[in-house]
N, C-alpha and C positions, 0 to 999 in steps of 0.2 A: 504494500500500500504506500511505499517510498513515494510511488508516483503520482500517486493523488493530491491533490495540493487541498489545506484546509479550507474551511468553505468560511467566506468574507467572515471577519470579526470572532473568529471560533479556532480554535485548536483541532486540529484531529487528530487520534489519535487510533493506531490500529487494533482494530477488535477482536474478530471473526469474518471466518468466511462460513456461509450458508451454502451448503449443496444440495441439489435436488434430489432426494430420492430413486435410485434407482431402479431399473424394473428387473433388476435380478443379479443375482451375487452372493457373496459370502453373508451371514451377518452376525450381528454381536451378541445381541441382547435377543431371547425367545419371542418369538413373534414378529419385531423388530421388523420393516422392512428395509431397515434405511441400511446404508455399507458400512462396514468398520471406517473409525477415525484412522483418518492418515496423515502424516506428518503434513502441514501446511509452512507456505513459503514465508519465509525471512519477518520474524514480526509479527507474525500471524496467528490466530489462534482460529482454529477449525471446531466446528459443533453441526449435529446435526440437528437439533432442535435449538434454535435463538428464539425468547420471546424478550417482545421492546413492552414495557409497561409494568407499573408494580401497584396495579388497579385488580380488583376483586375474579375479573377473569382471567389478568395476568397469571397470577399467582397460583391461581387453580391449576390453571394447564402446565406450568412449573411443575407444581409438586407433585401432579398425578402424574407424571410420566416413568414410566418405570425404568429410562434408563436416561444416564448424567446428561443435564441439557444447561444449558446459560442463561441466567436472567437478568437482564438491563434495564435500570431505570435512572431518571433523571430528576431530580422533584426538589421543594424544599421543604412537603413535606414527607413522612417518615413512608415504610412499606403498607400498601390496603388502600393508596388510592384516595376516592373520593367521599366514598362511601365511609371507613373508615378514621377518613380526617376531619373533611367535613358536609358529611353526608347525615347517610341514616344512622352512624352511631352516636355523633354529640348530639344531632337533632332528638332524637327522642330521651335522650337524656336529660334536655332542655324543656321538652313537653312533658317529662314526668317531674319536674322539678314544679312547674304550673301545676300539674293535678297534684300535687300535694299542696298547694293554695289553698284550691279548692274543696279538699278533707277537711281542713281546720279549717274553715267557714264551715262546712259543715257541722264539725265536731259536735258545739256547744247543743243541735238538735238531739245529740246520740249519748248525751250528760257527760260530758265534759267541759272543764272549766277552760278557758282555751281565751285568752285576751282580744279583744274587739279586734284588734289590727296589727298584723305581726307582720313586719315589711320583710323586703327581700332585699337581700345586700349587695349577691352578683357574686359571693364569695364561691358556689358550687362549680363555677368557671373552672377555675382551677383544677378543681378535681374530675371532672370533666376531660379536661384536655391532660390530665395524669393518664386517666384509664387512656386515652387513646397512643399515649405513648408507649404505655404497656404492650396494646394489641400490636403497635409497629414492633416494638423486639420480639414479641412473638412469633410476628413472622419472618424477622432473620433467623430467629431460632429454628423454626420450621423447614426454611429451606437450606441450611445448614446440615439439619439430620437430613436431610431426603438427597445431599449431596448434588445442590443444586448451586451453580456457581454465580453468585454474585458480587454485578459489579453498579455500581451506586454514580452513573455515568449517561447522559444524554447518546442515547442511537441515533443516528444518522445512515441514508441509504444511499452507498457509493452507486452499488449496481444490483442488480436480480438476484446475486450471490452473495455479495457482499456490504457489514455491516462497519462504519466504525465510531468510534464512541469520542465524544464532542463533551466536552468544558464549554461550558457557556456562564459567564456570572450574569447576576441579577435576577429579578424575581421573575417567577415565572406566575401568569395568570392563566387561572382556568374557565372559572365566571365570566360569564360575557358582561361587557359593560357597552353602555349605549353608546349610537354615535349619534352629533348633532346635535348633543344637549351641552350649553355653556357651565361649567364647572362639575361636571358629572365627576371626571376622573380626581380634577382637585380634592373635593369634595365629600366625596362618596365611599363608600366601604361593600363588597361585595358579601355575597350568601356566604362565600368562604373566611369572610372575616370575622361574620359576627361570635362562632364560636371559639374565638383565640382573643375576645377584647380581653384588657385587663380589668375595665371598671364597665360602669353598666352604660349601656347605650341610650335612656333616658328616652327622651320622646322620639318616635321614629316613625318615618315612613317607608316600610321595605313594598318593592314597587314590581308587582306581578306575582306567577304561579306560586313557586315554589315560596313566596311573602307568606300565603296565606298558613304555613305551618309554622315559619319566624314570628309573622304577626298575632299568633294564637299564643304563642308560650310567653311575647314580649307581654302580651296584654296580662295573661295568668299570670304573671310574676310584678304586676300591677303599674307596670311602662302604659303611657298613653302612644297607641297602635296607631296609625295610619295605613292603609292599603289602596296603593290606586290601581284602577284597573284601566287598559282601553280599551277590551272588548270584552271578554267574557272572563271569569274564574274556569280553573281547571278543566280550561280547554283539554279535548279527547275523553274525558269522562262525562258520567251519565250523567246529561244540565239537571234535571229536575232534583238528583241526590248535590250536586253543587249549590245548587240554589237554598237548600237546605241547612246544609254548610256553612254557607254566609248568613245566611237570617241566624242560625244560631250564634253566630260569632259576632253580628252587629248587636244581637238582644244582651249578648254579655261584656260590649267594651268598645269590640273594635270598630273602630272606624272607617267606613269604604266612600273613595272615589269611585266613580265609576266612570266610563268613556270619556275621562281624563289623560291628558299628556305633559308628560312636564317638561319644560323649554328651558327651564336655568336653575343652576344652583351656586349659590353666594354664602357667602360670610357675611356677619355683622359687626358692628362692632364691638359687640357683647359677647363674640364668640359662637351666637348660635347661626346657624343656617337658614336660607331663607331660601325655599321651595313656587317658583313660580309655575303653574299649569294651566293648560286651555283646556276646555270644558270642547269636545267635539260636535255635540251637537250643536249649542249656541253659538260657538265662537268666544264666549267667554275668556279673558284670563284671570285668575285669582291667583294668592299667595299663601303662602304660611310657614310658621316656623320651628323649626325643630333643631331636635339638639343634634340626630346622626340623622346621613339618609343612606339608606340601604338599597341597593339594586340587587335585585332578585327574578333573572329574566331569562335566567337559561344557564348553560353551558355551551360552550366553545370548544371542536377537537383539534387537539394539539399534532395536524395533518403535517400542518405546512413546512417545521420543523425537521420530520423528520425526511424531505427531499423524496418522495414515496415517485416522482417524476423518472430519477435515476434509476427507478427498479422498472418501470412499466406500471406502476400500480394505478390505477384509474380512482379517481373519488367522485363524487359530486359535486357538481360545478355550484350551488347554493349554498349547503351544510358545509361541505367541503367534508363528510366522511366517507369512511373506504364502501364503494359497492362488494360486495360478497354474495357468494351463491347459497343455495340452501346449506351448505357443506363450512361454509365459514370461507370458501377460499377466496382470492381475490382474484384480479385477472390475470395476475401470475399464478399460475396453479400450484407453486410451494410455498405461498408468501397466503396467508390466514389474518382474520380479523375478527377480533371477537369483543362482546362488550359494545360500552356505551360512542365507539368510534366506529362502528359499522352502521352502514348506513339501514334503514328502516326496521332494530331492534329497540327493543325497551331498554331503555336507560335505567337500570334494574340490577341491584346486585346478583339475586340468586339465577336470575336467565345469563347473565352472563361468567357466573362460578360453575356451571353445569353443561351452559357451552365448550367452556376451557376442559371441565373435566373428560366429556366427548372427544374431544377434537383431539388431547394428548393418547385418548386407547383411540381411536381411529390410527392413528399417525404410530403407533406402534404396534399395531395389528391386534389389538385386543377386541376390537370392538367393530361394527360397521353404523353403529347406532348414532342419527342426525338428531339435533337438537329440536323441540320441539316446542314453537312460537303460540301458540292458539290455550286458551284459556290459566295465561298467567295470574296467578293473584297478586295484588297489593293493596297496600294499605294508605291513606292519607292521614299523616296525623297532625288533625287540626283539635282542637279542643274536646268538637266530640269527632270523632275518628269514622271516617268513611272506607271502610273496607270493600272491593269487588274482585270478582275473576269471574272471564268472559265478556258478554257483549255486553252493551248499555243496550236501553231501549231504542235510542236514535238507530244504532247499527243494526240491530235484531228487523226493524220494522224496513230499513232501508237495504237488508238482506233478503228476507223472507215476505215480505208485504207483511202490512198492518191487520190481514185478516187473517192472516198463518201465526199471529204471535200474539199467546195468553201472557197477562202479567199479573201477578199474583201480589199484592200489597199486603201491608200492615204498618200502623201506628202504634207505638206498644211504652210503655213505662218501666225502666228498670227498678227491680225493687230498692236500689240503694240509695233513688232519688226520692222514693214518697218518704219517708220519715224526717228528710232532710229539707222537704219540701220544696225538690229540686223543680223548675219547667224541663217537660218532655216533648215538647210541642215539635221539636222535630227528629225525634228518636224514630226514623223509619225505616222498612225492611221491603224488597220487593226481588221478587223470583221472574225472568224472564222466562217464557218457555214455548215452543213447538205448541200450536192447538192441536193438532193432531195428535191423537193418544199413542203411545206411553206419555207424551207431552215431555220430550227433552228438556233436560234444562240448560237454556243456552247462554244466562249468566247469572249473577246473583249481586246484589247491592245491599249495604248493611252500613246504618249508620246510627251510632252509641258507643258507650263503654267500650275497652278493649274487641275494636273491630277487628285490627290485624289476627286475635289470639282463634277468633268468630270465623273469618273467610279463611285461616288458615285449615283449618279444619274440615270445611266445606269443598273448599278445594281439589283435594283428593277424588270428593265422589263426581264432580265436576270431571274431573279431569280422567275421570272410569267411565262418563257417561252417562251417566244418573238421570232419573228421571224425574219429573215429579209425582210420578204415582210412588215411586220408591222412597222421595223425600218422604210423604205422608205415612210411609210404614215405619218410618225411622222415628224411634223412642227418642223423647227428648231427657233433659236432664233438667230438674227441677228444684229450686226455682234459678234460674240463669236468663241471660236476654238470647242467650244462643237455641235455647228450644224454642223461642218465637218463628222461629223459621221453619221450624214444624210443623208450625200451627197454620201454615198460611192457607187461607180458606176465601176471600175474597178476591175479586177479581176487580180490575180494573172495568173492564165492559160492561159490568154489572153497577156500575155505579153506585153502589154498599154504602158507609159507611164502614173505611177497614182500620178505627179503633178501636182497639183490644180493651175488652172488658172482665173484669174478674183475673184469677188467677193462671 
């Protein structure tokens, strides 16, 4: 790699060479298709499995592979990714620091002496972003034992075969932040930063999707929220369980713009910031002021970087992630893309730890088994938690026609909120399903108390095929909000009343 000259502003440095698999030869490892390691030229280090990224499918496909492979990554922060840094692990850490608020407001109904108003200090931060460091040496640990060779080094792609590993200083961003707005980036602090502040972030307006679970745990921990939106909340999911969503989340705190934009953000001279937005429909411009603002509007794949050009790799000329076939390959057939950088995947830990796991027994011949896209669960966790797997209703009816598709509803009251005298006014449950008997069920929506713990569960038979005659045989567990779904007896077409009465 003498000959390759580093790419502007960047060091290279030589890594590996990547070889393509063979269709036949000696090999090493049982099953194995790939050829013995062979001494590689001057500087060189040779592998037949490279993966670039130290993200939740990276890491999988790492350590499932059962024979020695190389793993590169480049980050400032630790191993795990998004998810682990600042993903799904500090965020629900942060939503559960909010529902514990909400217990001791409770409390004093359940006899407990429990003082009017017990603030929150911002001190669980810390220990927050302890555990998460924990999980990163875990998984040096892990790939350590699994004899996985790591190097803590930005990848770069010389050619189709080869990879080499690039020093780059300065921060690396992942968060998209906006373009076209006057002091956005001055200003501004992204979904990645809220959980690494050292003090609290005070009044704030975190601005889009992924807002609406910052702006639920900011309000629970008793911040005055802001949310602006300019078109819909949780866009791709089911509007009627979003709408839900948000009316729970306004009746308890927070605050929403709606088809709102915002055009500037400034200082004062008092130090706070000052938020100016147009109103879309009127033309309107208003202001206001807050202490942080937070953009919360997506993610960005970190394509461009790695010169994916140099291999032949094709992406999307919009997203700009990698196209990949049902197979995960790219358009180089030994160059793979797994995770939230492949284009038209869930941006999802567990589909892309399971992809990884796949894709390493494929590639070693253990397996011939493709990953599979179609009734993934997840969870939103907003205050009260909207869990689904499968279709919403929009899809089901824009699939099947509106006369092919039963929906089974319910309004229902957890027991933990009557004593407490909690509102359950939008605690709702609804079964999409096939009219035609067995009556499939082709998704499911669940929104209360531990959703994720509800569709986790459900999932399975979803994901077996389940029907909803077979739902109805299925015993529930009593008393819990998860047998409500058992219970489901009305229909939407029937225009009922599907408030849940009695126990």
């Amino acid at each position: 790699m003498d000959s390759v000259p580093p790419f502007p502003g960047q060091s290279c440095l030589p890594l590996a060479m990547v070889r393509q698999p063979p269709g036949s030869g000696p090999q090493t490892w049982p099953g194995s298709p790939f050829s013995p390691l062979t001494p590689s030229p001057a500087g060189r280090q040779g592998y037949d499995l490279l993966v670039i990224g130290g993200g939740s499918g990276g890491l999988a496909c790492a350590k499932e592979g059962t024979y020695p492979v190389s793993h590169h990554c480049g980050t400032r922060w630790g191993l795990g990714g998004t998810c682990v840094n600042v993903g799904c692990i500090p965020k629900k850490l942060m939503h559960q620091a909010a529902l514990l608020g909400g217990m001791i407001r409770d409390a004093p109904h359940y006899g407990w002496e429990v003082p009017p108003l017990v603030p929150h200090d911002w001190k669980m931060a810390e220990a927050v972003q302890n555990h998460v460091k924990s999980l990163n040496w875990g998984h040096r640990v892990q790939l350590q034992d699994r004899k996985v060779k790591y190097f803590n080094i930005k990848a770069s792609f010389v050619n189709e075969h080869m990879v080499c590993g690039v020093t780059k200083d300065g921060k690396e961003v992942r968060a998209r932040w906006p373009e076209g707005i006057e002091g956005a980036l001055e200003y501004g602090i992204t979904s990645d930063d809220i959980f690494w502040l050292k003090e609290s972030p005070g009044k704030t307006p975190p601005l889009a999707d992924v807002a609406l679970e910052c702006a639920g745990f900011l309000t629970g921990l008793g911040l005055d929220a802001t949310v602006m939106v300019r078109s819909i909340p949780l866009r791709g999911f089911d509007q009627q369980m979003s709408s839900l969503v948000t009316e729970y989340m306004a009746s308890h705190g927070t605050r929403f713009l709606r088809g709102c934009t915002p055009s500037r953000v400034g200082r004062l001279p008092d130090g706070q910031l000052q938020v100016t937005w147009e109103d879309l429909a009127s033309g309107k411009k208003d202001v206001g002021t807050f202490d942080t603002v937070l953009w919360a509007i997506g993610r960005v794949p970190e394509t461009r970087s790695l010169h994916l050009e140099n291999a032949g790799v094709n992406t999307h000329p919009n997203s700009q992630k990698i196209l990949v076939d049902a197979g995960e390959a790219t358009s180089v057939p030994h160059i793979y893309a797994i995770g939230d950088v492949a284009e038209g995947r869930p941006e999802l830990t567990p589909p892309a730890v399971m992809a990884g796991k796949l894709l390493a027994r494929r590639l070693c011949g253990q397996s011939s088994d493709l990953m599979d896209y179609d009734n993934v669960p997840t969870t939103v966790f907003t205050p009260l938690e909207y869990g689904c797997v499968g279709l919403s209703e929009e899809e089901a009816v824009a699939r099947h026609g509106e006369e092919h598709v039963e929906v089974y509803h319910a309004y229902y009251k957890p027991l933990e909120f009557t004593v407490a005298e909690r509102d359950a006014s939008q605690c709702y449950i609804k079964m999409v399903c096939l009219r035609e008997p067995p009556q499939l069920v082709l998704g499911l929506h669940f929104l209360g108390p531990n959703a994720g713990e509800v569709t986790q569960g459900f999932a399975l038979g979803i994901k077996c095929g389940a029907s909803y005659a077979q739902v109805m045989r299925t015993l529930g567990i009593h008393p819990t909000c998860a047998e409500e779904v058992a219970k489901l007896r009305i229909t939407k077409r029937s225009g009922l009343d599907p408030t849940v009465t009695g126990c």
